[in-house]
C-alpha positions as CSV (number, residue, x, y, z in Angstrom):
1,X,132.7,21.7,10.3
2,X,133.8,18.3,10.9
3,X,133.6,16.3,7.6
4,X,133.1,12.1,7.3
5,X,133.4,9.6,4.9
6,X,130.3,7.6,4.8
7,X,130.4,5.3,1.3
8,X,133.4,4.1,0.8
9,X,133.2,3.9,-2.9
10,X,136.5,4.7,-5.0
11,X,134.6,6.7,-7.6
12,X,136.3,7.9,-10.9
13,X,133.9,11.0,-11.2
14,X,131.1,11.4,-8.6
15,X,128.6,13.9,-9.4
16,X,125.4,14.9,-9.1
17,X,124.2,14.3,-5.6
18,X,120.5,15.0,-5.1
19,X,117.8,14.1,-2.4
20,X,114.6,12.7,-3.2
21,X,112.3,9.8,-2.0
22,X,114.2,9.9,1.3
23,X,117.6,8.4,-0.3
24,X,120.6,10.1,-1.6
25,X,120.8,9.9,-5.2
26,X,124.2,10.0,-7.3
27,X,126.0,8.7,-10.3
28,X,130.0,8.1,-11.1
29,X,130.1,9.7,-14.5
30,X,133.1,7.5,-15.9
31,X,131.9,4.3,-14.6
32,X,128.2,5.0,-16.3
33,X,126.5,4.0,-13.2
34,X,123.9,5.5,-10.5
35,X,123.7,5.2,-6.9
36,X,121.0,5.2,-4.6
37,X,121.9,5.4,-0.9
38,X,119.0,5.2,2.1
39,X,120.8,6.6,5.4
40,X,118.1,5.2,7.6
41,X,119.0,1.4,6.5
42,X,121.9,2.1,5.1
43,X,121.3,0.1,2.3
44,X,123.1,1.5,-1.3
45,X,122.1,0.2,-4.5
46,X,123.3,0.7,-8.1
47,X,122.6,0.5,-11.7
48,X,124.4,0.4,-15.0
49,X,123.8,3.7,-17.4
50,X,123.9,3.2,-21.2
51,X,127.0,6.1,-21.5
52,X,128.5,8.3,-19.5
53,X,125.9,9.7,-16.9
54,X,126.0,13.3,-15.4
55,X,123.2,13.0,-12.8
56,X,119.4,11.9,-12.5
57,X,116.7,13.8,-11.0
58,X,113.3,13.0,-10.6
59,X,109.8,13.5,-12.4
60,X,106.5,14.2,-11.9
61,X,105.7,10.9,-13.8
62,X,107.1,9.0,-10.9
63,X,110.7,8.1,-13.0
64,X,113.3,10.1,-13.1
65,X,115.2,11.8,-15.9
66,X,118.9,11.6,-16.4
67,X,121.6,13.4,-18.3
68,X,123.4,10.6,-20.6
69,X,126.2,11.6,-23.1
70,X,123.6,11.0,-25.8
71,X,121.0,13.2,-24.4
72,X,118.0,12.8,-22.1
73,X,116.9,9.4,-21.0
74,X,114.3,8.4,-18.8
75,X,115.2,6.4,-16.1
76,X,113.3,3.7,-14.0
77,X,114.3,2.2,-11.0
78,X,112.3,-0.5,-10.9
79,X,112.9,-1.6,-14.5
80,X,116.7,-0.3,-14.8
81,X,116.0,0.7,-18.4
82,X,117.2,3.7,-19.3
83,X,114.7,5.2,-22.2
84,X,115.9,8.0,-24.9
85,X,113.5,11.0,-25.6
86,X,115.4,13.9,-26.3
87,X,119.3,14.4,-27.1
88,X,120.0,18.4,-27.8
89,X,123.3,18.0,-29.0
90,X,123.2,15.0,-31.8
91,X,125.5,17.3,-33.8
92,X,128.3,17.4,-31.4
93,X,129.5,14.0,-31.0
94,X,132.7,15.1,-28.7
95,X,129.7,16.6,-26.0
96,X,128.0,15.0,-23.0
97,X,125.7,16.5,-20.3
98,X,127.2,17.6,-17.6
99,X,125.4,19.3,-14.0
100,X,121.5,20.2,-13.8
101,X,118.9,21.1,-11.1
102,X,115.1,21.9,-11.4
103,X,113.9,25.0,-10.3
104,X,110.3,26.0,-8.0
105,X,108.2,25.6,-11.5
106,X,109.7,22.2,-11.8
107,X,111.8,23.7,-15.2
108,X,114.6,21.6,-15.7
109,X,117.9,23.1,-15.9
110,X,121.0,21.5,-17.8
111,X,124.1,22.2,-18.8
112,X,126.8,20.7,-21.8
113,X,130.3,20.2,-21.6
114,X,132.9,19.5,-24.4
115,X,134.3,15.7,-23.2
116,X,138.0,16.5,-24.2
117,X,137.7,19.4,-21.9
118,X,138.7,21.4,-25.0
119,X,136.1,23.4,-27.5
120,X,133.6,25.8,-25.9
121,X,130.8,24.2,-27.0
122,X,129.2,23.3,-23.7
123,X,125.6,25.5,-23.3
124,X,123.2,25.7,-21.0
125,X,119.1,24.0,-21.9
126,X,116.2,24.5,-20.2
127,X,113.5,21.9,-20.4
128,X,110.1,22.9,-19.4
129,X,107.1,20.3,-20.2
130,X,108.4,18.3,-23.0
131,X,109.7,21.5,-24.6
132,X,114.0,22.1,-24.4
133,X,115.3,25.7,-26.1
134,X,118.6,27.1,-25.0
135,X,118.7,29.1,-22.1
136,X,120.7,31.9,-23.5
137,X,124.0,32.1,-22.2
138,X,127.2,32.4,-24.4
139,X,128.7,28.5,-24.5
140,X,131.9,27.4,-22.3
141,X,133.8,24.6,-22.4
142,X,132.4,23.1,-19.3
143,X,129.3,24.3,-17.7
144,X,127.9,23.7,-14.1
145,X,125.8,24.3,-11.5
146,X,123.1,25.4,-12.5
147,X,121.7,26.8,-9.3
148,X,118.5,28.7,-8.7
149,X,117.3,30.6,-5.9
150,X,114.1,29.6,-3.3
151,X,111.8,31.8,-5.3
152,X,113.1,30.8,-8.9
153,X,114.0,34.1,-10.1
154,X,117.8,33.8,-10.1
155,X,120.2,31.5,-11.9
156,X,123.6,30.7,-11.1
157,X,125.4,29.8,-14.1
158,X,129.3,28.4,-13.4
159,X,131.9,28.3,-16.1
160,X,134.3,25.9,-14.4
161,X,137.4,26.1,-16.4
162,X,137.0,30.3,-16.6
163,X,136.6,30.2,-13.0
164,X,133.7,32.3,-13.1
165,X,129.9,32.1,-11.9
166,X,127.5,34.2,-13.7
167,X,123.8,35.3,-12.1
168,X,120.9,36.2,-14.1
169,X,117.2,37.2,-13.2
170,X,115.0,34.8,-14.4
171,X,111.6,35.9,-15.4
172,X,108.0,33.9,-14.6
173,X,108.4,31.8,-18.3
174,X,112.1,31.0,-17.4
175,X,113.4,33.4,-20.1
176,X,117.1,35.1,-18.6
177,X,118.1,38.6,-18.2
178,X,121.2,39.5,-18.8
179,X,124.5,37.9,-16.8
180,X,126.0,39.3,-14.5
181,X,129.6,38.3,-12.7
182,X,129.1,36.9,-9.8
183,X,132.2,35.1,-8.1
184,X,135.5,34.3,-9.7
185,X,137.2,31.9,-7.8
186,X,141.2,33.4,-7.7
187,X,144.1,31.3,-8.7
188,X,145.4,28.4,-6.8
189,X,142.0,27.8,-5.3
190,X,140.5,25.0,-7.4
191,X,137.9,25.1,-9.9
192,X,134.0,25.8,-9.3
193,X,132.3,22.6,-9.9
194,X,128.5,21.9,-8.9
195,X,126.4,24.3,-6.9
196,X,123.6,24.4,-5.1
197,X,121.8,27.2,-3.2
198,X,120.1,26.9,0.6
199,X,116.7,28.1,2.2
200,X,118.6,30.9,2.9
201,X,118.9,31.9,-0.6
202,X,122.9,31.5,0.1
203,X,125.3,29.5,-2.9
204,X,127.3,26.8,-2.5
205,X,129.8,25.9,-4.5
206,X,131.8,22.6,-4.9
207,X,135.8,23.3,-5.3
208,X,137.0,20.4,-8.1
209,X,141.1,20.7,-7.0
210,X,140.6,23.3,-4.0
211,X,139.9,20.7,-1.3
212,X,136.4,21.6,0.0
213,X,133.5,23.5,-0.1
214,X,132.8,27.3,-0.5
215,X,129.4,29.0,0.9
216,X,128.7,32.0,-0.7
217,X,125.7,34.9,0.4
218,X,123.5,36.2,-1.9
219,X,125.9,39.7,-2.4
220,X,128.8,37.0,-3.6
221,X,130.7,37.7,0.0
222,X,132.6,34.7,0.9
223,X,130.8,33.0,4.3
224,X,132.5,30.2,5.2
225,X,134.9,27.1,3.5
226,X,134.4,23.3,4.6
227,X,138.1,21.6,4.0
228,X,137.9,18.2,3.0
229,X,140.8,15.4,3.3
230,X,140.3,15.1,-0.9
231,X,141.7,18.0,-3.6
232,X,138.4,17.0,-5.6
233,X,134.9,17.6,-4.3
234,X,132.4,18.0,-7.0
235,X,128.8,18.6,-5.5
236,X,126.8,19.0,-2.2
237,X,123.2,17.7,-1.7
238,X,121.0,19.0,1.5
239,X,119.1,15.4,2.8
240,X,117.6,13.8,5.6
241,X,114.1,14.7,7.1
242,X,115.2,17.7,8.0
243,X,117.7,18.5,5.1
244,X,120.1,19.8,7.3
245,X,122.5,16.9,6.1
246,X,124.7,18.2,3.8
247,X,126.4,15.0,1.5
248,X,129.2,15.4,-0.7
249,X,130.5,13.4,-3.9
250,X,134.6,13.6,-4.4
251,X,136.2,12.7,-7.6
252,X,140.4,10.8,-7.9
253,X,140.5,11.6,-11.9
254,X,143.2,13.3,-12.4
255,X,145.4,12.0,-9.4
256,X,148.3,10.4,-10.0
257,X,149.8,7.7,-8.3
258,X,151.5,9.9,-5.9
259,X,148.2,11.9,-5.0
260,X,146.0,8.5,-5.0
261,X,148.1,7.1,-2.7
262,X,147.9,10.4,-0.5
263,X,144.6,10.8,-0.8
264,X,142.9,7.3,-0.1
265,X,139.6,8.3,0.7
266,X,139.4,10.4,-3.5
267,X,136.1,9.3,-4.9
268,X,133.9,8.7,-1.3
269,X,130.8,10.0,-0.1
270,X,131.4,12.7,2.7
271,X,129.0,14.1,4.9
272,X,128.6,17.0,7.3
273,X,126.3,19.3,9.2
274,X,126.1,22.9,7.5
275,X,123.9,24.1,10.2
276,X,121.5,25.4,7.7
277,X,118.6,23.7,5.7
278,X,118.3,23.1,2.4
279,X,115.6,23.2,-0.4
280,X,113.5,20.4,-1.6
281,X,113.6,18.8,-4.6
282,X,110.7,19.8,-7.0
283,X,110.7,17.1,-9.6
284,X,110.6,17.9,-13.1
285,X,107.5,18.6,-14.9
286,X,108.3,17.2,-18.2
């Protein structure tokens, strides 16, 4: 699979690529700022977060929510204010949201990490009309993902730095089973970083330092890798009309010099065909 640079934007920490209202949606975490990319008129447009942003995703009230350091905001476009309504974690100052999907129900998913990179106090939230309890699973120091299968009934949960992705059933409320092991990721290979699952109920996973992007079946057998010219790739998104566009955010923090200047293109927007479809976007129902 041939892979292209199409934004040409130097971010620090791209992240959380989604597709919705026919544009590619994405923020730079360390730069606090969102992006909003139409491929049809190639127009790209950007606005300024109140802290350190880990992705936006929209609502059934025509906004959208985002994931801010200091908790859930709602965000709108037209406006550019950012709102607070919730923040799950006012008692641990050193956290910030991290990765988060929605699932079929329109559940919102969401995931803490420790900022330092440090503590395991990331956990994992789930927000369900107005309502946000813990999901259940043990905390990590930096959770991602999450991912949830077509019919909503299986969770991917990604501990990056213990290089491990858990799956649990989910049940029809959203309550989890118990985890299971799904993939570890070996040495040398980079670390699991956002995920996202296709219409044929098949995981990707984003490889932070491992130079691409891994696709994964439903039994955890690797299928297929898509090498990129950049160590750090951080999430997929499946867009266009179709969504058989597969677009990727990249990261340059933790380059050095050396690495910056030998990997140029560290922080663009990639795209590619992944010769599969994706799944919509159901927006969030709180």
């Amino acid at each position: 699979m041939e892979v292209t640079p199409i934004l040409s934007l130097g971010m620090t920490l791209g992240e959380g690529p989604v597709w919705a209202d026919d544009a590619l949606w994405f923020v730079d975490i360390k730069a606090h700022k969102v992006y909003r990319y139409v491929p049809r008129s190639g127009r790209i447009e950007q606005w300024i977060a109140p802290d350190q942003i880990g992705w936006v995703l929209p609502s059934l009230r025509g906004d959208m929510i985002a994931g801010v350091r200091t908790g859930l905001h709602r965000f709108d476009p037209k406006t550019s204010v950012f709102t607070p309504f919730h923040d799950p974690e006012a008692h641990l100052p050193s956290n910030r949201l991290n990765d988060a999907t929605t699932d079929a129900a329109g559940r919102l998913w969401f995931g803490s990490m420790d900022d330092r990179e440090m503590a395991p106090s990331g956990h994992l939230y789930r927000l369900s009309e107005g309502h946000c309890v813990l999901a259940g699973m043990p905390p990590v120091t930096i959770t991602n993902g999450p991912a949830l299968t077509p019919d909503a009934r299986t969770l991917y949960h990604t501990d990056t730095l213990g290089k491990l992705i858990w799956k649990v059933a989910v049940d029809e409320d959203g309550r989890l089973g118990r985890a299971e092991p799904f993939i570890r990721i070996e040495e040398g290979a980079g670390w699991p970083d956002g995920s996202v699952v296709d219409a044929e109920g098949c995981l990707w996973i984003a490889l932070f330092g491992g130079w691409g992007v891994r696709r994964y079946d439903p039994d955890g057998r690797l299928m297929q890798m898509v090498r990129f010219p950049v160590a750090n790739v951080t999430k997929i998104a499946f867009g266009g009309e179709d969504l058989r566009t597969a677009y990727a955010t990249t990261a340059h923090k933790g380059l050095d010099a050396r690495a910056r200047d030998e990997q140029p293109l560290a922080g663009h927007v990639f795209t590619f065909d992944p010769q599969v479809a994706g799944v919509p976007v159901v927006p969030a129902n709180s």
